[in-house]
C-alpha positions as CSV (number, residue, x, y, z in Angstrom):
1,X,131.8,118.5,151.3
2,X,132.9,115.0,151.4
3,X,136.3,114.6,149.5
4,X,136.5,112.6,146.1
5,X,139.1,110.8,144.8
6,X,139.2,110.3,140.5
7,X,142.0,108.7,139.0
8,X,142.8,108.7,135.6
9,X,143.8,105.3,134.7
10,X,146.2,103.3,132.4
11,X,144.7,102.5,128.9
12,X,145.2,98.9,128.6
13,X,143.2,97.6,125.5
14,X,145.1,95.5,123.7
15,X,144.8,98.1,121.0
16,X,146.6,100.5,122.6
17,X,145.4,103.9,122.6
18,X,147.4,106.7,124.0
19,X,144.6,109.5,124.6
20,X,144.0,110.4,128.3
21,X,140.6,112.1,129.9
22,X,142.8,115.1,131.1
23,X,145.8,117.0,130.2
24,X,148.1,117.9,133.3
25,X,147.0,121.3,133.2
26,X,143.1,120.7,132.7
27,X,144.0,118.2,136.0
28,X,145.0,120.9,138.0
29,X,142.2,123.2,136.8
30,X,139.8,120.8,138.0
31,X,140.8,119.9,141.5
32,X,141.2,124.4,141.2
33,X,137.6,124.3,140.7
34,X,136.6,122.2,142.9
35,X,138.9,122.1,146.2
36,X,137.1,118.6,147.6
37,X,138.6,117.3,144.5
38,X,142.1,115.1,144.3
39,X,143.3,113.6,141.0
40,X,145.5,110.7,140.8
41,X,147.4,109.6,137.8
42,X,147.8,105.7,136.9
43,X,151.3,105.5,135.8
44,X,151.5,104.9,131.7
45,X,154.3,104.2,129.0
46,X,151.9,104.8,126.4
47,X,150.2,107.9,127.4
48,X,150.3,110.9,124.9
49,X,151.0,112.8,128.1
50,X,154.0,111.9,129.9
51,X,154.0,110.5,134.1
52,X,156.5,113.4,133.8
53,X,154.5,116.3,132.4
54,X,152.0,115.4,135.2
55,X,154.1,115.0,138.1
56,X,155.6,118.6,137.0
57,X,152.7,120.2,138.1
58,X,152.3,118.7,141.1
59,X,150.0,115.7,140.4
60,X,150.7,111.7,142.1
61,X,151.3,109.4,139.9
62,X,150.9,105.9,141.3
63,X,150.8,102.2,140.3
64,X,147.9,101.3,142.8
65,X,144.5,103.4,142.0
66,X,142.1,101.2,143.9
67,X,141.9,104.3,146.5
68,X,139.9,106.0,144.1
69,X,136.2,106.7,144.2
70,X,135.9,107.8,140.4
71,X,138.0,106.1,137.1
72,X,138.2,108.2,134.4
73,X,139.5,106.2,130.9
74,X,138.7,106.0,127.1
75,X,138.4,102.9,126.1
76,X,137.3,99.3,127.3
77,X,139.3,98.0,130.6
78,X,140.9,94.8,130.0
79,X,138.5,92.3,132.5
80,X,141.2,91.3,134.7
81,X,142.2,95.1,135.6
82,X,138.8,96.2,136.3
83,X,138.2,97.1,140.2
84,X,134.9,96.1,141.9
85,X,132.5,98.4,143.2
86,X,134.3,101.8,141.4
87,X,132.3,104.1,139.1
88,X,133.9,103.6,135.7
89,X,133.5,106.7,132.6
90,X,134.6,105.4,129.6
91,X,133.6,104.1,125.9
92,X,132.3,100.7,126.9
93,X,131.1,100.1,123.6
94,X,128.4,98.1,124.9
95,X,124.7,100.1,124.0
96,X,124.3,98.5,121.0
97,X,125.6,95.2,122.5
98,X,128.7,94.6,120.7
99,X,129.7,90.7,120.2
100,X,132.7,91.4,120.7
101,X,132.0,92.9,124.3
102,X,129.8,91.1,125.7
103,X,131.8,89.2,128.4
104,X,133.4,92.7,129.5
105,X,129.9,93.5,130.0
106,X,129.2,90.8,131.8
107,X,132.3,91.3,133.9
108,X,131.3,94.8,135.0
109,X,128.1,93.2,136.3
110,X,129.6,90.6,138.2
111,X,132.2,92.9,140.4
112,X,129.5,95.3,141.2
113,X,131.1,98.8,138.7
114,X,128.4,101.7,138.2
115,X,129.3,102.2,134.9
116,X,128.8,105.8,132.8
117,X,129.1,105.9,129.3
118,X,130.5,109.0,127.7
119,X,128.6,108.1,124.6
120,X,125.6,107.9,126.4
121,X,125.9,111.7,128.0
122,X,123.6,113.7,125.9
123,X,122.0,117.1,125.8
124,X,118.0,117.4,126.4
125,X,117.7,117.5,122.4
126,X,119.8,114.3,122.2
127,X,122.9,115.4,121.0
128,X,126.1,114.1,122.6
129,X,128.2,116.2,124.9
130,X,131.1,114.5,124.4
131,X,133.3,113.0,121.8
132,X,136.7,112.8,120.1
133,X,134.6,112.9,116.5
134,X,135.9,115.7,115.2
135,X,139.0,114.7,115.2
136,X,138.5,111.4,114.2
137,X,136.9,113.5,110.6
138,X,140.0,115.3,110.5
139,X,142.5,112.6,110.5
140,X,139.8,110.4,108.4
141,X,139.5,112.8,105.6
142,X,143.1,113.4,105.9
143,X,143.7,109.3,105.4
144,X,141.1,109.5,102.4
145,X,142.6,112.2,100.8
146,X,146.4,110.2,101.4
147,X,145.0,107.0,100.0
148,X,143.8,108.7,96.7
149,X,146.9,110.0,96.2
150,X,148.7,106.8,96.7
151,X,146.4,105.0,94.3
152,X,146.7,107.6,91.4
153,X,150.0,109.2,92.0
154,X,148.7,112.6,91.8
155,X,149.7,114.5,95.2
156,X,151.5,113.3,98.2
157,X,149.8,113.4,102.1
158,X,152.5,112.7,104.8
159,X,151.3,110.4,107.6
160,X,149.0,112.6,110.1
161,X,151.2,111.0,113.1
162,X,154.1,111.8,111.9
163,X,153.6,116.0,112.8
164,X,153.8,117.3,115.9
165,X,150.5,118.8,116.3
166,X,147.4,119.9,114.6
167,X,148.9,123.4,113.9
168,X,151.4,121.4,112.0
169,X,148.9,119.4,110.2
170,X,147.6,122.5,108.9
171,X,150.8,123.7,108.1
172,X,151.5,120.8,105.8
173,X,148.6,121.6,103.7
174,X,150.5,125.3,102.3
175,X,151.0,124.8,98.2
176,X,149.7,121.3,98.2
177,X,147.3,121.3,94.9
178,X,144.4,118.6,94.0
179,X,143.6,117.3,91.0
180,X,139.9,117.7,89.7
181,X,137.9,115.2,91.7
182,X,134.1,114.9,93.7
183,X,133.8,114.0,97.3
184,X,130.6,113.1,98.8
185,X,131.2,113.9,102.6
186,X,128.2,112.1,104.7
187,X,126.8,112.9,108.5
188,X,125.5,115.9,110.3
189,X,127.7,115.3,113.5
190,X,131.4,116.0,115.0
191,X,133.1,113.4,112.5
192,X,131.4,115.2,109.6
193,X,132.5,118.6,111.0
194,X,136.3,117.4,111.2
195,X,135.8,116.5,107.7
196,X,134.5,119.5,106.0
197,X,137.3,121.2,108.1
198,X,140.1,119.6,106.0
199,X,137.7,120.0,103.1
200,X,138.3,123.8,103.9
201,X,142.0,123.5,105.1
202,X,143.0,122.0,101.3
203,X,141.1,124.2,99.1
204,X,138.1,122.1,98.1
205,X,135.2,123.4,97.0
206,X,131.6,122.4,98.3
207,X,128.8,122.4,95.5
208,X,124.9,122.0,95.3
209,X,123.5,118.4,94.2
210,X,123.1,119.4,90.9
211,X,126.1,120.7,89.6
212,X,128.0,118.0,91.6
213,X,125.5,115.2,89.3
214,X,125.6,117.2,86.0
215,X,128.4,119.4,85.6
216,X,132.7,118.2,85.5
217,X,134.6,120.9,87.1
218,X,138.2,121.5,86.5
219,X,138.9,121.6,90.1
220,X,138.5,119.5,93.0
221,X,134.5,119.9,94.7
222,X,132.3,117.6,97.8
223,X,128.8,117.8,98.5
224,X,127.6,117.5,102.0
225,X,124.7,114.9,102.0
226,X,122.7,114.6,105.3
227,X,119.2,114.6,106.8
228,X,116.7,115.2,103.5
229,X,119.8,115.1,101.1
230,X,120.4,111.3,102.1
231,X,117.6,110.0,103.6
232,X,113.8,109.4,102.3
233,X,110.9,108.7,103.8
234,X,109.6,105.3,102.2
235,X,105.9,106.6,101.7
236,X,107.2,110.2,100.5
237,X,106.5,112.2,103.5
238,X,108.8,115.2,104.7
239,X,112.2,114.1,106.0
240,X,111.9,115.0,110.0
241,X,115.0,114.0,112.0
242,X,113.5,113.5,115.0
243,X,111.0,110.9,113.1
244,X,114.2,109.0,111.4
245,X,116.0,108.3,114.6
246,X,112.6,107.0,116.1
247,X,111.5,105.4,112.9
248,X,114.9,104.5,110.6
249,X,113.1,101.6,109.0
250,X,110.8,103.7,107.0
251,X,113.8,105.5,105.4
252,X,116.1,104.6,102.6
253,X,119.0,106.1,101.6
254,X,119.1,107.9,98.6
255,X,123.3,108.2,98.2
256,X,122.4,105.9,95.0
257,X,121.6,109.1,93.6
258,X,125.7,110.7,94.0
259,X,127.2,107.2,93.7
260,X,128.1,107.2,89.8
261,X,130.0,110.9,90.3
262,X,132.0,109.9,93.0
263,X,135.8,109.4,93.6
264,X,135.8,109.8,96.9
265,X,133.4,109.0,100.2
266,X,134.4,110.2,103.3
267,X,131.7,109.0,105.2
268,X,130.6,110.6,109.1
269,X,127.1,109.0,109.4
270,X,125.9,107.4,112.7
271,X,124.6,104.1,111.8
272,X,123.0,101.3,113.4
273,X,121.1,97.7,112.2
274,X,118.0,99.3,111.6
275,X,119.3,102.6,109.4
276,X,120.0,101.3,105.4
277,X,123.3,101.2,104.3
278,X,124.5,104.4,102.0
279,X,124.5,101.5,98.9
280,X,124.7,97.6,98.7
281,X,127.2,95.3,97.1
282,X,124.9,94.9,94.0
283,X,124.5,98.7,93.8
284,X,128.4,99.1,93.4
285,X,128.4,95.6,90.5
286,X,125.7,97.4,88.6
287,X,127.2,101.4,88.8
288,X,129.0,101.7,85.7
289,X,131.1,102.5,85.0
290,X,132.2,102.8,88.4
291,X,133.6,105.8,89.5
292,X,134.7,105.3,93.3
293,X,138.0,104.3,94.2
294,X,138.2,105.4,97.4
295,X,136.6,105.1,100.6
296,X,137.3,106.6,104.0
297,X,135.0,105.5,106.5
298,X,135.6,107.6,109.5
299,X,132.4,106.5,111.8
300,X,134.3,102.8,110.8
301,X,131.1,100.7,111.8
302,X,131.7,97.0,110.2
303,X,129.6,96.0,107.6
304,X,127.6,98.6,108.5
305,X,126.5,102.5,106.6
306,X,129.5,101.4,104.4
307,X,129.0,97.5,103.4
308,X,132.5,97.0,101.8
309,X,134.4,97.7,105.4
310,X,134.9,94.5,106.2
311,X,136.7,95.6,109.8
312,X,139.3,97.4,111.5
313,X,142.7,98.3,109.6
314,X,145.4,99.9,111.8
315,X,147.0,103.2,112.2
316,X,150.3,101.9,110.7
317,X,149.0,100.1,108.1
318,X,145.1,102.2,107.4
319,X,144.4,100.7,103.9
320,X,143.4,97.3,102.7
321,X,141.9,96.5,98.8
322,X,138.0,95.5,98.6
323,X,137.4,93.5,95.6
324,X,133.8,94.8,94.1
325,X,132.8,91.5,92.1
326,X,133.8,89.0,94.9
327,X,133.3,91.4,98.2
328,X,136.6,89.7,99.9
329,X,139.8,91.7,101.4
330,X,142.8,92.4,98.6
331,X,145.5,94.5,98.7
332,X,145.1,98.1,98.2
333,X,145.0,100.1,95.0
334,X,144.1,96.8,92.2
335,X,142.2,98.2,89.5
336,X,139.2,96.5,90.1
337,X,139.0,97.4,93.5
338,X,137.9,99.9,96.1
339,X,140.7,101.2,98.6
340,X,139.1,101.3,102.4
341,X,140.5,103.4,105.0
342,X,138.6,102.0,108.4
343,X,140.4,102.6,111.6
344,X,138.6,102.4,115.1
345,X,141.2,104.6,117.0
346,X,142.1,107.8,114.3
347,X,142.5,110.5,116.7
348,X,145.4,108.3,118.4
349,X,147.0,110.2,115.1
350,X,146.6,113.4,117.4
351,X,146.4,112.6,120.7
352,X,147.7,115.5,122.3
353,X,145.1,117.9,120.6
354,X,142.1,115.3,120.6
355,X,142.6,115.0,124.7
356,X,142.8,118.6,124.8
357,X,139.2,118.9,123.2
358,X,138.0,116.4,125.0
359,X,138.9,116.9,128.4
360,X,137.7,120.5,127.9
361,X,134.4,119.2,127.4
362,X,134.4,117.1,130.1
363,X,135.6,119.5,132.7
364,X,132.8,122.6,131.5
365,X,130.1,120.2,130.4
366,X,130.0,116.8,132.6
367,X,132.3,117.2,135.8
368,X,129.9,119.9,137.5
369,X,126.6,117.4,137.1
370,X,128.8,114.8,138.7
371,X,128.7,116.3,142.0
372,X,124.7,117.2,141.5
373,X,122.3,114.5,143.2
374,X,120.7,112.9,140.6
375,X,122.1,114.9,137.9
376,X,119.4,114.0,135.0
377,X,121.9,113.9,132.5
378,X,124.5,111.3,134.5
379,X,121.4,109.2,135.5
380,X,120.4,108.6,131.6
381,X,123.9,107.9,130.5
382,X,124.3,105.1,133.6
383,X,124.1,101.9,131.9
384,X,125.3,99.6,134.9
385,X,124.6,101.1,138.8
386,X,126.6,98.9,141.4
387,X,126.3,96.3,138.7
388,X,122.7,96.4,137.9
389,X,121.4,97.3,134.7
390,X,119.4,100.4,134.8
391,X,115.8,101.3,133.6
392,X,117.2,103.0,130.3
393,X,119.4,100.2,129.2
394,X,117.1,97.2,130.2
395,X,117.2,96.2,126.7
396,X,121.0,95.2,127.9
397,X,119.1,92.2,129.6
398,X,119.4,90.0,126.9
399,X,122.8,91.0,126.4
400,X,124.5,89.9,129.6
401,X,122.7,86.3,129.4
């Protein structure tokens, strides 16, 4: 079998992120697995994964990877460090043709890069394969929870970065005690999964839609609101999910219906121009009074599901003030505001465990289709091959003009 080089290369966004594809040990496992295999590491100062831990177990670490055949990264490559003619996985953050990536796009065409999207590798039902989304709810609804506590002085959340792992995380939770306060949790996916897991973790209780509407608890409860619960058909049909991701314009969202009860939105959704927002800045002016104070938007889409994110905060400094009556930026926790928790990069906060989970999926679910010809599911998450759009993606046409 012919031999394949992958290298695993240096993350070099300007927003640095220090998740990695592999861990050292998945690494050896794969090149185990497959013996035609050899896995070269791009040296890295930011990497959650030391150049030490990897060259431990035997694996190169070099400057130069341009002897690769196969790049594996996470985010966006900066333009000038992308390599002609290499196949590329990574979030390219490009299928729903991002502004803001448009001449990376355009980049990747022009050196010739077969380009595979993780978020684009998807089961035959549509579902994704991979993701870092659950941890991205965890340290989301971790963030929310941290930011009410800031605002009302009620219970302290240390920094999730600030522990050593996920088992510590966990660990940190042990005698901490919430006030008596509804959560609406939102999404059906990983990210909402992460969520309701520190829903668990901290003792919160989840409730049906009508007690959570009509009855004050003195204890801290969420409801879960997905598929029927959140969306409506316009004409009053049956909810069928299959028929809202084909038809989203025919839905509206019914989160009007939690919004008066609610401290608290941790929201998961998936969300794109044609789905309605969870609420609109007029539905916020006329709730009142107005209950919601804080807002942790975990899928962190700008001016998207959630209208008052108004972009990207940062893992050291996650929460910025939205002012209801004249929808601009403040600082956090004014009395007339909304606190916003919206961070692009969350499970950077856990690196070590979010690569773990990742690269696990990647080695059992993606890796053996690579070496298939014409694996189905690589061919429909190819968005660029040797620089040309592909049949699935031709809608990308306009986007590269």
């Amino acid at each position: 079998m012919t031999k394949i080089k992958i290298g695993l290369i240096k993350e070099g966004k300007s927003c640095k992120d220090n998740r990695v594809a592999f861990t050292p040990k998945q690494c050896l496992e794969l090149q185990v697995q497959y013996p035609h295999v050899k896995v070269f590491i791009q040296k890295s100062e930011i990497r959650c994964f030391s150049d030490a831990e990897y060259q431990k177990l035997g694996l190169p670490v070099v400057d130069d990877i341009s002897h690769c055949d196969i790049l594996l990264g996470i985010k966006e490559v900066p333009i000038d460090q992308l390599i002609p003619h290499k196949t590329y996985f990574i979030f390219s953050h490009t299928k729903k043709m991002q502004s803001y990536n448009q001449d990376f796009f355009k980049a990747m065409i022009a050196k010739n890069i077969t380009l595979i999207d993780y978020e684009c590798i998807e089961y035959t039902d549509g579902s994704r394969v991979l993701g870092f989304g659950f941890f991205a709810g965890i340290v989301g609804a971790h963030n929310g929870l941290m930011a009410y506590g800031l605002r009302t002085n009620t219970f302290h959340l240390e920094r999730v970065f600030k522990v050593k792992d996920y088992s510590h995380l966990i660990s940190s939770y042990f005698g901490l005690k919430l006030p008596p306060i509804k959560i609406a949790v939102t999404g059906s996916g990983r990210v909402s999964k992460g969520i309701i897991e520190i829903m668990n973790l901290v003792d919160i209780k989840e409730v049906d839609d009508y007690d959570y509407c009509n009855t004050d608890f003195d204890y801290p409860v969420f409801i879960h609101l997905k598929g029927d619960s959140l969306y409506q058909r316009k004409d009053q049909k049956p909810f069928i999910r299959t028929d809202f991701h084909n038809n989203p314009k025919d839905y509206k969202c019914l989160f009007n219906n939690y919004l008066p009860y609610t401290q608290i939105l941790l929201n998961g959704v998936y969300w794109e121009k044609s789905i309605a927002p969870l609420f609109t800045l007029d539905d916020l002016n006329q709730c009142k009074p107005m209950k919601l104070v804080t807002i942790a938007d975990v899928t962190d889409d700008a001016y998207g599901s959630v209208p008052c994110n108004l972009g990207d905060a940062t893992i050291e400094d996650p929460i910025y003030g939205f002012d209801v009556k004249t929808g601009s930026k403040t600082l956090p926790y004014q009395s007339e505001g909304i606190d916003i928790v919206a961070v692009g990069n969350l499970p950077n906060e856990l690196p070590r465990d979010a690569s773990y989970y990742f690269g696990e999926q990647l080695l059992k679910n993606v890796i053996p289709n690579i070496f298939i010809e014409n694996s189905p599911i690589i061919n429909k998450a190819t968005i660029l091959k040797n620089g040309n759009i592909t049949i699935n993606f031709e809608y990308l046409k306009n986007y590269c003009k």
